[in-house]
PDB file of the backbone (N, CA, C, O) and the ligand in Angstrom, with CONECT records:
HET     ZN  A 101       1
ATOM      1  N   UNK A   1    -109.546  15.097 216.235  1.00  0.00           N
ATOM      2  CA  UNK A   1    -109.002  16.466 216.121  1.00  0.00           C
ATOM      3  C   UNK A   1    -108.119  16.798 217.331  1.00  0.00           C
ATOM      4  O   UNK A   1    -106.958  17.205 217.379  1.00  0.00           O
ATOM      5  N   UNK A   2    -108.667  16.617 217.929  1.00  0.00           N
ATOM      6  CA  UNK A   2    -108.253  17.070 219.853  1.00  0.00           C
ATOM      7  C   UNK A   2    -106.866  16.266 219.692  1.00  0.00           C
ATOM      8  O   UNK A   2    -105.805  16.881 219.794  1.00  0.00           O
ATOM      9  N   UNK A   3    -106.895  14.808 219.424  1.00  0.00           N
ATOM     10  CA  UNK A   3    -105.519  14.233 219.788  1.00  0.00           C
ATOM     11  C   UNK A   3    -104.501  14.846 218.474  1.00  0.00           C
ATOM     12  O   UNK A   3    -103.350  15.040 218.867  1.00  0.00           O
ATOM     13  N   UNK A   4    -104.628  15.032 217.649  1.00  0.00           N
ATOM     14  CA  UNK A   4    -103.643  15.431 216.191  1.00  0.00           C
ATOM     15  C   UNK A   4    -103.408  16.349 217.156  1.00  0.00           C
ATOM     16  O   UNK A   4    -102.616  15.944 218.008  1.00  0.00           O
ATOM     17  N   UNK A   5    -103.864  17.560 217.338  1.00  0.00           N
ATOM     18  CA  UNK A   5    -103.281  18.718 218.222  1.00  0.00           C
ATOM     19  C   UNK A   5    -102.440  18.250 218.843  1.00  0.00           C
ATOM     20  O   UNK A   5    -101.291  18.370 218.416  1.00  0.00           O
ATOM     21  N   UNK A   6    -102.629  17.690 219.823  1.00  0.00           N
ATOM     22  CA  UNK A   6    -102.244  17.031 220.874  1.00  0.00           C
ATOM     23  C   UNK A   6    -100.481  16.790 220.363  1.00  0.00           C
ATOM     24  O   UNK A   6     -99.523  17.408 220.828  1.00  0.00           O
ATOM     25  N   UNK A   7    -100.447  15.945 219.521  1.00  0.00           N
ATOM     26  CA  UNK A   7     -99.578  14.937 218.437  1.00  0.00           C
ATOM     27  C   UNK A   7     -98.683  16.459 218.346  1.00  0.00           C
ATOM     28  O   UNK A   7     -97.758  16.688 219.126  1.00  0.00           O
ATOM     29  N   UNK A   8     -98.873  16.885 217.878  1.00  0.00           N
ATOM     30  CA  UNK A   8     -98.449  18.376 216.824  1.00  0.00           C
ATOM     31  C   UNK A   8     -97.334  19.058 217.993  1.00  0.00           C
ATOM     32  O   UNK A   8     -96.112  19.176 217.905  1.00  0.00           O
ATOM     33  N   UNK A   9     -98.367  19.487 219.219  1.00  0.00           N
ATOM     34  CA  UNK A   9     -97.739  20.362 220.522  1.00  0.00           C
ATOM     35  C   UNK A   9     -96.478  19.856 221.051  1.00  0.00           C
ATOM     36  O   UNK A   9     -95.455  20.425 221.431  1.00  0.00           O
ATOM     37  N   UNK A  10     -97.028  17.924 220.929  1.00  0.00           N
ATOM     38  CA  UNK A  10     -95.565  17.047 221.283  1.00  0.00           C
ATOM     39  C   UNK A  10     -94.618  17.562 220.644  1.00  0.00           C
ATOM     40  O   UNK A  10     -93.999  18.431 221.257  1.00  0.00           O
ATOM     41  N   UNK A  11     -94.106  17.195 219.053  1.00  0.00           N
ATOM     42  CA  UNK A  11     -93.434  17.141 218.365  1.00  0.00           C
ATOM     43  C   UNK A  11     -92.615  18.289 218.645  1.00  0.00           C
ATOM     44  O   UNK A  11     -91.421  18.337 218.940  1.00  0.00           O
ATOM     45  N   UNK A  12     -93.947  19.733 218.422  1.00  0.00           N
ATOM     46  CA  UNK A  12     -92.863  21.074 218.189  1.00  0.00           C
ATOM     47  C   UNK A  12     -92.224  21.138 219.601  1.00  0.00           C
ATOM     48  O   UNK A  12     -91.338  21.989 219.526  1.00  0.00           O
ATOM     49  N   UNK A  13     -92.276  20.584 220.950  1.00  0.00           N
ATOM     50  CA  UNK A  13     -92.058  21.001 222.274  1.00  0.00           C
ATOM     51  C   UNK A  13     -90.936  19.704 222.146  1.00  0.00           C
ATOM     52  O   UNK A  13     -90.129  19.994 223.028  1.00  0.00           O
ATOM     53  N   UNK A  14     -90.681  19.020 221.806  1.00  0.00           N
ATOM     54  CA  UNK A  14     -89.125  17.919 221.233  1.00  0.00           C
ATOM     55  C   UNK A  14     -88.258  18.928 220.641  1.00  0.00           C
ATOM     56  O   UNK A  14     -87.177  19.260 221.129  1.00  0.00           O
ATOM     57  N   UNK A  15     -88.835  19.473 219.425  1.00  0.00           N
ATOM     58  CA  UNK A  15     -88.104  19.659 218.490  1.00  0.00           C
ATOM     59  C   UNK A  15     -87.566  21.185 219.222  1.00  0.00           C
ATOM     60  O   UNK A  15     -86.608  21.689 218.634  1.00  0.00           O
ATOM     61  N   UNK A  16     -87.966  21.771 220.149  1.00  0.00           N
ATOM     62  CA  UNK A  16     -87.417  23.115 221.021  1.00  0.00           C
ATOM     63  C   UNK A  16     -86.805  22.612 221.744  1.00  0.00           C
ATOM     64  O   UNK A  16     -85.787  23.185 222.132  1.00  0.00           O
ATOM     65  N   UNK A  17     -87.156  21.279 222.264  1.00  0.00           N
ATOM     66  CA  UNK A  17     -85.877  20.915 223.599  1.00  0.00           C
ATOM     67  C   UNK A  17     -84.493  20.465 222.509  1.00  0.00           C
ATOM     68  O   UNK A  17     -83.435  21.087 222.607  1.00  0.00           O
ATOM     69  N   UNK A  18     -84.625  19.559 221.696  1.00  0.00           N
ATOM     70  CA  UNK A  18     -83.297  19.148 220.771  1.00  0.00           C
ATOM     71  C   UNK A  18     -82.611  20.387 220.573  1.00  0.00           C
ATOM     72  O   UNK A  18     -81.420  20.422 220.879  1.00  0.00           O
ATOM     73  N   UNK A  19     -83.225  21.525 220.060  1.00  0.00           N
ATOM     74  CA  UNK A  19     -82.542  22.483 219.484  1.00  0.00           C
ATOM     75  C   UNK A  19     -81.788  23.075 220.888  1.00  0.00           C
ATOM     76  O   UNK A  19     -80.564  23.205 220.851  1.00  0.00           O
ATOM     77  N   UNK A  20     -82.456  23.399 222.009  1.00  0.00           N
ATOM     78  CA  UNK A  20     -81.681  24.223 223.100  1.00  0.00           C
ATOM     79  C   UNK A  20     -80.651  23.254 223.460  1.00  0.00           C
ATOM     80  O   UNK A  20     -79.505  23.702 223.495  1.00  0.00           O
ATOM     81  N   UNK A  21     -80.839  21.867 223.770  1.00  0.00           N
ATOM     82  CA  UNK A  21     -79.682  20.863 223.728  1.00  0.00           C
ATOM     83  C   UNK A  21     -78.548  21.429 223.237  1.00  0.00           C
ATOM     84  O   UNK A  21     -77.625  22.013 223.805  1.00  0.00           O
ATOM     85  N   UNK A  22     -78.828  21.076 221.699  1.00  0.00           N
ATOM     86  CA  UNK A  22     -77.704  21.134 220.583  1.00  0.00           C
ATOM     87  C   UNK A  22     -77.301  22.789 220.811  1.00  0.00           C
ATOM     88  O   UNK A  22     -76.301  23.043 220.140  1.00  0.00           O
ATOM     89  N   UNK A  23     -77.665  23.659 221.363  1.00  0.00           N
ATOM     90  CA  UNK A  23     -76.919  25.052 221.166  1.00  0.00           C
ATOM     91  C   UNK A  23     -76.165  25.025 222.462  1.00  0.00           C
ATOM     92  O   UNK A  23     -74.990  25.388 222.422  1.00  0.00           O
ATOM     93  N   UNK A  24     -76.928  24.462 224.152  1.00  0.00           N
ATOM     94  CA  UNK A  24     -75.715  24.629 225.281  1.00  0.00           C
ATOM     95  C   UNK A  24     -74.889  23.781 224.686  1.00  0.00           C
ATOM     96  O   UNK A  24     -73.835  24.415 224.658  1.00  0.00           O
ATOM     97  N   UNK A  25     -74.633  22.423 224.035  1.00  0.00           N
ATOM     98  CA  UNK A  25     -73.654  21.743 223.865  1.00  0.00           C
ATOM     99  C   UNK A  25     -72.407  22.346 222.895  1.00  0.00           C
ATOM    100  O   UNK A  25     -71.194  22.139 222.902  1.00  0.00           O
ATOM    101  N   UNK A  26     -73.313  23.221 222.028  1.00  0.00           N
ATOM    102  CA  UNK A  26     -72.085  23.993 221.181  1.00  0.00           C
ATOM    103  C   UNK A  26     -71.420  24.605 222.077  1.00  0.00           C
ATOM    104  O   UNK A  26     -70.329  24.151 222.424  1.00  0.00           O
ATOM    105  N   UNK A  27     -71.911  25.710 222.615  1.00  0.00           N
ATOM    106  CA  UNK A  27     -71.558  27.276 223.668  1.00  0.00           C
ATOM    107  C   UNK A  27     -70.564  25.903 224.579  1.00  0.00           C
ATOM    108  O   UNK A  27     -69.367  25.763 224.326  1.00  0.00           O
ATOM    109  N   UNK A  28     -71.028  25.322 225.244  1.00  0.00           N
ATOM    110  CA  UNK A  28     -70.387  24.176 226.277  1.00  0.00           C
ATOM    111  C   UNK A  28     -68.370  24.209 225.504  1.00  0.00           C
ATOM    112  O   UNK A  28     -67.242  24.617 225.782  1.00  0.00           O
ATOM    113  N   UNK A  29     -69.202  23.394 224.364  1.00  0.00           N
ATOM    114  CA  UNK A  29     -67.617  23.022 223.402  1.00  0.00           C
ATOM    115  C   UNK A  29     -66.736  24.074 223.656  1.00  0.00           C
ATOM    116  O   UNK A  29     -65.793  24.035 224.447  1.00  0.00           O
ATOM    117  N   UNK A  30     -67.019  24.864 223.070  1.00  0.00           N
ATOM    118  CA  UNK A  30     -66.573  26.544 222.168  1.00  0.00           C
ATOM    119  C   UNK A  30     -66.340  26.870 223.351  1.00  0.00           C
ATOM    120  O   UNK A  30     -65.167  27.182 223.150  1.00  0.00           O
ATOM    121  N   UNK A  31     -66.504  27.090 224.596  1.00  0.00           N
ATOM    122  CA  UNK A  31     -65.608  27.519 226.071  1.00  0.00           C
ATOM    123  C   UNK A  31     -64.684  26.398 226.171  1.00  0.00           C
ATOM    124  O   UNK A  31     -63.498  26.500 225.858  1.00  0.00           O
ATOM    125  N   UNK A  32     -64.898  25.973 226.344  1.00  0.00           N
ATOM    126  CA  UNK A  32     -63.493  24.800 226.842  1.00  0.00           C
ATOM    127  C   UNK A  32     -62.638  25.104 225.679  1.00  0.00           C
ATOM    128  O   UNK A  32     -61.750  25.863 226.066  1.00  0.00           O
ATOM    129  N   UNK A  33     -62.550  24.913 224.763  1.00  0.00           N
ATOM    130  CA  UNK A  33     -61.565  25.252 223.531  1.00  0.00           C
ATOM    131  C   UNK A  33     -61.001  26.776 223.853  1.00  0.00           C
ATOM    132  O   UNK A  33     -59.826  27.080 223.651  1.00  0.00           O
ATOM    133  N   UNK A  34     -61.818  27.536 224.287  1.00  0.00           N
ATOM    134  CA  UNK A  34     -61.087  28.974 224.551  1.00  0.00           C
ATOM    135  C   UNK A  34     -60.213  28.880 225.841  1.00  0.00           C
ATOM    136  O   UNK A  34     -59.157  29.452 226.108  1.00  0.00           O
ATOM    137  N   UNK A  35     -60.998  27.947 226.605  1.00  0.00           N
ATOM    138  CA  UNK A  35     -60.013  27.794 228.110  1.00  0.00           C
ATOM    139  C   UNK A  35     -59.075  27.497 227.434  1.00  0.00           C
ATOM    140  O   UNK A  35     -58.383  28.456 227.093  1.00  0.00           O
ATOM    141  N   UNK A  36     -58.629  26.104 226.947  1.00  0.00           N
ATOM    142  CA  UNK A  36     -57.364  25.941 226.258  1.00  0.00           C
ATOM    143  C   UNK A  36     -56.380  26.456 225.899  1.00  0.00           C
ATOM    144  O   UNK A  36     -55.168  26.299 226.046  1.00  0.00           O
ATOM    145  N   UNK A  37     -57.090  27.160 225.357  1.00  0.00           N
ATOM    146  CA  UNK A  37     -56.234  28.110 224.569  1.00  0.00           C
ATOM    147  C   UNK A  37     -55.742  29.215 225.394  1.00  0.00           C
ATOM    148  O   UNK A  37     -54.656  29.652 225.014  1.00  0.00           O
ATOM    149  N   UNK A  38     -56.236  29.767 226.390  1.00  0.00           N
ATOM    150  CA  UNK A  38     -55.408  30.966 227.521  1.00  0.00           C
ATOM    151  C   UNK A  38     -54.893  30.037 228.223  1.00  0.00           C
ATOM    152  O   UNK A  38     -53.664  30.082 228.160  1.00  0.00           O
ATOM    153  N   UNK A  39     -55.227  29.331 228.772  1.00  0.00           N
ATOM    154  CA  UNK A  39     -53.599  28.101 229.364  1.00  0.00           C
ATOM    155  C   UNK A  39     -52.708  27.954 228.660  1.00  0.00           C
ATOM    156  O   UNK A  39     -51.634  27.929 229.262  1.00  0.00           O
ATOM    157  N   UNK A  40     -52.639  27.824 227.481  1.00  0.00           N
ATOM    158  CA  UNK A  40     -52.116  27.231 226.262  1.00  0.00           C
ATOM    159  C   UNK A  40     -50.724  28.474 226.274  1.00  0.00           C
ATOM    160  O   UNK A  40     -49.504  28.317 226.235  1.00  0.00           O
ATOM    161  N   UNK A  41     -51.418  29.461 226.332  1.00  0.00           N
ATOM    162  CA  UNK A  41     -50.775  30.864 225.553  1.00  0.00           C
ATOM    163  C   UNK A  41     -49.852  31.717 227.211  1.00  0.00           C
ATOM    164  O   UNK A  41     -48.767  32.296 227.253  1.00  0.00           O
ATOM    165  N   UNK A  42     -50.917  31.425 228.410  1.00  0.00           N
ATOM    166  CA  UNK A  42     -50.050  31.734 229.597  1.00  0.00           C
ATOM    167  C   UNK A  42     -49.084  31.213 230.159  1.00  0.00           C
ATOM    168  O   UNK A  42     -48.527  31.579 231.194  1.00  0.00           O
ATOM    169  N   UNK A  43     -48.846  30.305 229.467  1.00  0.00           N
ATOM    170  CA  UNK A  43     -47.857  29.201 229.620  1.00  0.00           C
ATOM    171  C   UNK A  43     -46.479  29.586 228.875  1.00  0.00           C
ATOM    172  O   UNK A  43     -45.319  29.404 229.245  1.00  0.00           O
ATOM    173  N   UNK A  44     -46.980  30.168 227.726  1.00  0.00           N
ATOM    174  CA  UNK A  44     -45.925  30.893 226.601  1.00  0.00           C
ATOM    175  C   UNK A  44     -45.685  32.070 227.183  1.00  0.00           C
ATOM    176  O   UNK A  44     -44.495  32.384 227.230  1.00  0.00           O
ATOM    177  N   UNK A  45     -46.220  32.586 227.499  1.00  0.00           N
ATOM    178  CA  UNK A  45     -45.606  33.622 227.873  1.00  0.00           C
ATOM    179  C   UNK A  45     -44.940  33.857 229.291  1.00  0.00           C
ATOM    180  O   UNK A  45     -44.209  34.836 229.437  1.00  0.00           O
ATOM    181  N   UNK A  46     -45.155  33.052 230.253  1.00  0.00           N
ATOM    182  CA  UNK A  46     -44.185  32.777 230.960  1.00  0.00           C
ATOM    183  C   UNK A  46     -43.671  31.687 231.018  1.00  0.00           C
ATOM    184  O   UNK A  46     -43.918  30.879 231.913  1.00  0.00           O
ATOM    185  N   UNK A  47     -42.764  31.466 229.941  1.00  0.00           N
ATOM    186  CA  UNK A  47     -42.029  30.134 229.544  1.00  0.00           C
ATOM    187  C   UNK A  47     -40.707  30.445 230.372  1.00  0.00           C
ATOM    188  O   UNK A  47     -40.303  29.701 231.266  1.00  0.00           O
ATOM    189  N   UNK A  48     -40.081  31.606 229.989  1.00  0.00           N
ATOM    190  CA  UNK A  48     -38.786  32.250 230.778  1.00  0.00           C
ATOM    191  C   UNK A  48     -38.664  33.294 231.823  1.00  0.00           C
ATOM    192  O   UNK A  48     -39.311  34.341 231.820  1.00  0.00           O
ATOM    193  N   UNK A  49     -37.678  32.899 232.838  1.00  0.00           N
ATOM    194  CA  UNK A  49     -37.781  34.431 233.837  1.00  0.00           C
ATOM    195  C   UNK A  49     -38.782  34.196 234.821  1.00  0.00           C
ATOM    196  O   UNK A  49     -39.221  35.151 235.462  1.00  0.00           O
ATOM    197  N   UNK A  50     -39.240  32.915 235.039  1.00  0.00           N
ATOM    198  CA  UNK A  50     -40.823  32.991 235.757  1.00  0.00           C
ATOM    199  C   UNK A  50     -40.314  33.247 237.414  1.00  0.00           C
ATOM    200  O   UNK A  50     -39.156  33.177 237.827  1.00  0.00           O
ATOM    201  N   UNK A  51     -41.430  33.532 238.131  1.00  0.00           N
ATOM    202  CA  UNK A  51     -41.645  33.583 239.568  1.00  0.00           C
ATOM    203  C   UNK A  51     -42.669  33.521 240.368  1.00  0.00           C
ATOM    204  O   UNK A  51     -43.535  34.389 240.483  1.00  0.00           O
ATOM    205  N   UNK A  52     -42.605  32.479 240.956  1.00  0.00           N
ATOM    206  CA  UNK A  52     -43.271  31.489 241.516  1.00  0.00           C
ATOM    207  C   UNK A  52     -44.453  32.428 242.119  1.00  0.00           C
ATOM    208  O   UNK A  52     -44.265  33.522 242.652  1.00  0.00           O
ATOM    209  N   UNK A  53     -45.870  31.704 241.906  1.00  0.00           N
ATOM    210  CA  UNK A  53     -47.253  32.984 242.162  1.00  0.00           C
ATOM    211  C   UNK A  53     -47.297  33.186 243.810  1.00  0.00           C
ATOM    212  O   UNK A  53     -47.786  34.165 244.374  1.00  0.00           O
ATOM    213  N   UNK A  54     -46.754  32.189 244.375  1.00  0.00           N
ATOM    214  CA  UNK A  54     -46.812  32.094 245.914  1.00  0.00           C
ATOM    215  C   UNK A  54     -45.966  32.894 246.620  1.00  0.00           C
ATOM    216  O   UNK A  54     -46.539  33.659 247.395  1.00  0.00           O
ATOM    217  N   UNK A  55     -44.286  32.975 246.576  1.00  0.00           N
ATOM    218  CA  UNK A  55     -43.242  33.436 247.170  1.00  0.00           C
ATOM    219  C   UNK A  55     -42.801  34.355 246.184  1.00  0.00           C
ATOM    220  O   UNK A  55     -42.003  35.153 246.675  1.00  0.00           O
ATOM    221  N   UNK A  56     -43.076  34.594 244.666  1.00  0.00           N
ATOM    222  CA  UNK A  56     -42.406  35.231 243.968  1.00  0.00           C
ATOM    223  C   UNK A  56     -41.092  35.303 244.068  1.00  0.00           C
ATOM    224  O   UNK A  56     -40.480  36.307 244.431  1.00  0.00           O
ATOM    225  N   UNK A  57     -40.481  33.977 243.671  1.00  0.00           N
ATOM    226  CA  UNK A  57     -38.888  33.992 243.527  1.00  0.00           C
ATOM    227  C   UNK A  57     -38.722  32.924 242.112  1.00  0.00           C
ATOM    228  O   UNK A  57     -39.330  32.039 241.508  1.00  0.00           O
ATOM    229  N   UNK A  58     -37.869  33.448 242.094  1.00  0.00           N
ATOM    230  CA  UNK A  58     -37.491  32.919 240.646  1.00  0.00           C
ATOM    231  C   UNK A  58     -37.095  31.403 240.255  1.00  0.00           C
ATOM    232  O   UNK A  58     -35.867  31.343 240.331  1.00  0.00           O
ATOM    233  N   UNK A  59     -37.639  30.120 239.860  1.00  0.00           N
ATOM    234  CA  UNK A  59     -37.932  29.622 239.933  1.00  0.00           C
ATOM    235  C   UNK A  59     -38.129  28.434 238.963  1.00  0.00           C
ATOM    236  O   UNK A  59     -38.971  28.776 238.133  1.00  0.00           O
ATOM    237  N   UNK A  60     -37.702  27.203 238.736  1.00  0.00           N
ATOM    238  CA  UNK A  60     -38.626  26.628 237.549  1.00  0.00           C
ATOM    239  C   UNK A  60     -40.023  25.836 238.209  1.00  0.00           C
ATOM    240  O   UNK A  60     -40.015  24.979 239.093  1.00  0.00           O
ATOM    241  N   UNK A  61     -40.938  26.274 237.655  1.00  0.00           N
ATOM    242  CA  UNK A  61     -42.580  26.298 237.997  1.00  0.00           C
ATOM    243  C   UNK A  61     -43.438  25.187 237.296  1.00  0.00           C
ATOM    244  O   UNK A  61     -43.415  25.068 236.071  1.00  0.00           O
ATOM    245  N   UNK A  62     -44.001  24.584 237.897  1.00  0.00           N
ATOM    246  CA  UNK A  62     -45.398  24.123 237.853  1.00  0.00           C
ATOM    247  C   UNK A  62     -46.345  24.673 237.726  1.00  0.00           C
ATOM    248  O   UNK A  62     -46.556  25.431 238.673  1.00  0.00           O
ATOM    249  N   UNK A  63     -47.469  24.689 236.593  1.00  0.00           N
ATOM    250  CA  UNK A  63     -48.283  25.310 236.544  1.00  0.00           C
ATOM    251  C   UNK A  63     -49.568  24.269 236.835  1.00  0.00           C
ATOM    252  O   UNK A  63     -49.734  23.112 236.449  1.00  0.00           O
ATOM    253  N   UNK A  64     -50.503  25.230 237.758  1.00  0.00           N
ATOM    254  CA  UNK A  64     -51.721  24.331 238.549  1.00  0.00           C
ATOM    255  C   UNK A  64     -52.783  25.184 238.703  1.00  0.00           C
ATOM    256  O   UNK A  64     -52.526  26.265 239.234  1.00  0.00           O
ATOM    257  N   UNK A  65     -54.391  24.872 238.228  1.00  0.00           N
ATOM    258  CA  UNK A  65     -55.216  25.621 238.069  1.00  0.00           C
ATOM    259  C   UNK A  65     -55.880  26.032 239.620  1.00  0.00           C
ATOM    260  O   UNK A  65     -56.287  25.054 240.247  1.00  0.00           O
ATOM    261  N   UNK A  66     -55.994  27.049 240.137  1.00  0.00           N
ATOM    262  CA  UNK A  66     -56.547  27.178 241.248  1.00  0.00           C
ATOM    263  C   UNK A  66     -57.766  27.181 241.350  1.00  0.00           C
ATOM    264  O   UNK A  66     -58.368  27.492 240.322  1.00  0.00           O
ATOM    265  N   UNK A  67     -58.670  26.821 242.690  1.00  0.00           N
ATOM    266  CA  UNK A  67     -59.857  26.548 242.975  1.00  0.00           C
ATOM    267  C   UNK A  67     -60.820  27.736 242.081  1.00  0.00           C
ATOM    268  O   UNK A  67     -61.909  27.513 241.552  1.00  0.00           O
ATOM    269  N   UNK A  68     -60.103  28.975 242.092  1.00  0.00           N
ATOM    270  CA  UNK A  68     -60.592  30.223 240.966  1.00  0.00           C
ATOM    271  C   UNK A  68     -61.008  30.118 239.995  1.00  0.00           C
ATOM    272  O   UNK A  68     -62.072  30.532 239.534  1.00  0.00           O
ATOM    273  N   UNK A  69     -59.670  29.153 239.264  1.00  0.00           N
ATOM    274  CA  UNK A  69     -60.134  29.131 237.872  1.00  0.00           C
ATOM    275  C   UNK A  69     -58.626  29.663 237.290  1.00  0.00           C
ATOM    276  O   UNK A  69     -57.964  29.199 236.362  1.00  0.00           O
ATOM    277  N   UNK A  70     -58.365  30.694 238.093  1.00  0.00           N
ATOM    278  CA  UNK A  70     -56.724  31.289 237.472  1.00  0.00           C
ATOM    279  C   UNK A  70     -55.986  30.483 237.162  1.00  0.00           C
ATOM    280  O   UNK A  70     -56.445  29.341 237.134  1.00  0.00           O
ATOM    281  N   UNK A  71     -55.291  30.573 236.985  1.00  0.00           N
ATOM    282  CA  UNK A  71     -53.690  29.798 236.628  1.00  0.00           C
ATOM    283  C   UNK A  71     -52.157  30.115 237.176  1.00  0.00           C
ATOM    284  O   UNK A  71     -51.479  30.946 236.572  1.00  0.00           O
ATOM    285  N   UNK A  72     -51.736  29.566 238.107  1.00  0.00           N
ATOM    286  CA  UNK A  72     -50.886  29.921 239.191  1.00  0.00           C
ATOM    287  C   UNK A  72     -49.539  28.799 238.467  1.00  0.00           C
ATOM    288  O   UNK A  72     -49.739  27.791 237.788  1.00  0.00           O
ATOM    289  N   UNK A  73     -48.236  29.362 238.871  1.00  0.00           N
ATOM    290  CA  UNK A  73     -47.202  29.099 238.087  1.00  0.00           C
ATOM    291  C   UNK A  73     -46.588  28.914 239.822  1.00  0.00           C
ATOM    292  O   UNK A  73     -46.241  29.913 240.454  1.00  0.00           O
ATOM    293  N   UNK A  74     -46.521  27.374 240.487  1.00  0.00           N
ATOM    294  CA  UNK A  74     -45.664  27.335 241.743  1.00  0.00           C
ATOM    295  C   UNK A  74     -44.328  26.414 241.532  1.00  0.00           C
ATOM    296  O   UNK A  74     -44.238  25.436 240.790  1.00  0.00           O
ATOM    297  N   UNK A  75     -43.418  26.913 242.281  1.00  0.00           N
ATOM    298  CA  UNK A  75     -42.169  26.952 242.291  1.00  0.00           C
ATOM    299  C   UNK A  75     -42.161  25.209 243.552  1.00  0.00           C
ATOM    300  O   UNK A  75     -43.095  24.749 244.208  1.00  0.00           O
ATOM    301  N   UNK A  76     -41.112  24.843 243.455  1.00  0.00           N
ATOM    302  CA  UNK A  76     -40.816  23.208 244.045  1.00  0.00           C
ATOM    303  C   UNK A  76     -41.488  23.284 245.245  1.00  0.00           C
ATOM    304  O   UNK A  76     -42.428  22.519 245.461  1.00  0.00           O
ATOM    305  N   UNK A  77     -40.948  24.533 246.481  1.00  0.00           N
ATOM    306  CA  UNK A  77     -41.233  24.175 247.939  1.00  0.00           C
ATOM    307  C   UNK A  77     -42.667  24.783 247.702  1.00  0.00           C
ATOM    308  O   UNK A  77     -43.357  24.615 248.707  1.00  0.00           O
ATOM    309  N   UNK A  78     -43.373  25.479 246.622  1.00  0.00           N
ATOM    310  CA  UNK A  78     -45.235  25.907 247.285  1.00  0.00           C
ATOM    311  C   UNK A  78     -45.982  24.834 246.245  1.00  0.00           C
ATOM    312  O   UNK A  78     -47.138  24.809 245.822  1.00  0.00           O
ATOM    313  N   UNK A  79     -44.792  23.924 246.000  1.00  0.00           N
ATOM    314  CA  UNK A  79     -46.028  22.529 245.643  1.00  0.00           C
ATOM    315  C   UNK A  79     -47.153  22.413 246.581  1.00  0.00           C
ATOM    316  O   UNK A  79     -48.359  22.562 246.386  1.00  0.00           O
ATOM    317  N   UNK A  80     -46.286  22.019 247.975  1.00  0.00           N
ATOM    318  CA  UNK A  80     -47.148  21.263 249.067  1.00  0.00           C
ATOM    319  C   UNK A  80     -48.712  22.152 249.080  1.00  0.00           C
ATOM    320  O   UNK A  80     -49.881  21.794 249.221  1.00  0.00           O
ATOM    321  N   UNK A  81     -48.020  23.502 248.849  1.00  0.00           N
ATOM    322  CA  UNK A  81     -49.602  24.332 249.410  1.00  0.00           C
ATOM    323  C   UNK A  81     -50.881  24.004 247.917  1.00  0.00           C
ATOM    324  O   UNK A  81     -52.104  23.910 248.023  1.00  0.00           O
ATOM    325  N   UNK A  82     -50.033  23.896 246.635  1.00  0.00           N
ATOM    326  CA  UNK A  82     -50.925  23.385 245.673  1.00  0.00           C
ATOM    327  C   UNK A  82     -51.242  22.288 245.844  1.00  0.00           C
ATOM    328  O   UNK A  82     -52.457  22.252 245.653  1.00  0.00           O
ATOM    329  N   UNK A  83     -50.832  21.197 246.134  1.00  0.00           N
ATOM    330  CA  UNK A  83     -51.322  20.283 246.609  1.00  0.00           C
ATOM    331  C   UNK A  83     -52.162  19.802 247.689  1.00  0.00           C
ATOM    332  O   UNK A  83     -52.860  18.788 247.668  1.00  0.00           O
ATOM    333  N   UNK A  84     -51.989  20.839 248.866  1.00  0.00           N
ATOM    334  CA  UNK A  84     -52.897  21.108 250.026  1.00  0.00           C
ATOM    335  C   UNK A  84     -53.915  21.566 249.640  1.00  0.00           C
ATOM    336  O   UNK A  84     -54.888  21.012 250.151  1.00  0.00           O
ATOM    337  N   UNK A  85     -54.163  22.400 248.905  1.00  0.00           N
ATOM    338  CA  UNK A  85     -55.463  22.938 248.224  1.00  0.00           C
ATOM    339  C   UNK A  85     -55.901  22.314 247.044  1.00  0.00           C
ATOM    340  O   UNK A  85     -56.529  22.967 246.210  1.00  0.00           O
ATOM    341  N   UNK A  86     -55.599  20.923 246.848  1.00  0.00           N
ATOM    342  CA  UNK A  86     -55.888  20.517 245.466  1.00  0.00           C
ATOM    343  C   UNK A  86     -56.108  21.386 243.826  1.00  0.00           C
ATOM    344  O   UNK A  86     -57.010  21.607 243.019  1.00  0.00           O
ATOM    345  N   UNK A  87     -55.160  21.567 243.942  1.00  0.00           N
ATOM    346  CA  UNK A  87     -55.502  22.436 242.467  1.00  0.00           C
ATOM    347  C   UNK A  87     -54.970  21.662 241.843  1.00  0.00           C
ATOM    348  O   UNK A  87     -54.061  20.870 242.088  1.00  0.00           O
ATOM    349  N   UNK A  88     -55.731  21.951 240.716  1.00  0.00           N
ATOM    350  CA  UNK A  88     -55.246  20.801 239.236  1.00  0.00           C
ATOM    351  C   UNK A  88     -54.197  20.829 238.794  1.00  0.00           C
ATOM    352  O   UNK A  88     -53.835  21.992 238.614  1.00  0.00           O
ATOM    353  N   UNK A  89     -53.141  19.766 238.378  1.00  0.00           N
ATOM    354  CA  UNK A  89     -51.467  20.308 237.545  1.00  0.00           C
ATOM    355  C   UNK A  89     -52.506  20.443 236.411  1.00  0.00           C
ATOM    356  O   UNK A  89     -53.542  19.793 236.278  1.00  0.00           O
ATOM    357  N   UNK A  90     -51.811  21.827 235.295  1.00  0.00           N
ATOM    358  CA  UNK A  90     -52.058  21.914 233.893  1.00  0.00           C
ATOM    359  C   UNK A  90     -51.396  21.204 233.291  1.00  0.00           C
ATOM    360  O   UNK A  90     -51.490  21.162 232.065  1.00  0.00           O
TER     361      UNK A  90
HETATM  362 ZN    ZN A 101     -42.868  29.490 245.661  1.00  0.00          ZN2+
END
């Protein structure tokens, strides 16, 4: 008797860890796909006219994710500082 219990407590305490697994891994997915997609779309919308997030001058830009998380649009000469600070090219 004692061990069937036993047997039983296993199973359902698996079958709660699989399930919380399988739901951060969804939520996990389903953010990154939304990140995407606001890079995706900030990018469009400053496709033209841009100015550079560093010096604000007008500019054709590189876009590079900052240590933040934001998304910074730098112009040729504030490469070096994106690059000094390692931020990601998008
Ligand atoms: Zn600049």
């Amino acid at each position: 008797m004692g061990d069937i219990s036993w047997f039983f407590t296993g199973v359902v305490f698996v079958l709660i860890l699989l399930l919380v697994l399988a739901v951060v891994l969804i939520f996990n997915r389903r953010r990154r796909a939304a990140n995407i997609v606001a890079i995706g779309s900030y990018k469009r919308r400053t496709a033209t006219g841009q100015k550079c997030s560093l010096c604000k001058r007008k500019d054709k830009l590189q876009f590079y994710t900052m240590n933040n998380g934001q998304v910074a649009g730098v112009c040729k000469e504030c490469r070096a500082t994106a690059k000094k600070n390692n931020w990601e090219r998008v």
